[in-house]
C-alpha positions, 0 to 999 in steps of 0.5 A: 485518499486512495492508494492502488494495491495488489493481493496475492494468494500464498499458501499461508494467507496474502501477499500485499503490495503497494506499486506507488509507494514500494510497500510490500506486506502481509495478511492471513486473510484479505482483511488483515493483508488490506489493513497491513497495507493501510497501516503500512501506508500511513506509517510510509505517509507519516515518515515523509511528513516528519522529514520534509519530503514530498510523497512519490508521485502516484502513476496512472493506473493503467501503468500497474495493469500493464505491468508483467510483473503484476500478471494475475494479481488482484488490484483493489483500493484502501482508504487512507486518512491523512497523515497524521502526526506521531503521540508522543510515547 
């Protein structure tokens, strides 16, 4: 499953976003701030999973494009394997 993001550059590394899911994380570099937004993903997949609810519907990509808000940031794709479910601690 793909999920949209958006990178940023700030003056400490990037900002990472997810439009579809309201995920807003971070990296030093753009592998770390990628693989943030992975596990911040899988952790937000999870959660709907545990409690019932079904995942926000994913709008079209041109809806993130358009928006003013996302003016100048860099949009690219992570892979996320399926929810799976907690180990026990």
């Amino acid at each position: 499953m793909q999920f949209l993001i958006t990178l940023e550059q700030t003056e400490s590394g990037f900002s990472v976003q997810v439009p579809d899911l309201a995920i807003l994380t971070y990296g030093g570099t753009i592998n770390t701030a990628k693989q943030a937004a992975v596990e911040a993903i899988q952790v937000n997949l999870n959660a709907y999973k545990e409690t019932g609810k079904s995942m926000p519907y994913k709008k079209p990509i041109v809806t993130h494009l358009e928006n003013p808000d996302y003016k100048g940031l860099l949009f690219t794709f992570v892979d996320i394997a399926e929810a799976v479910e907690r180990a026990a601690a």
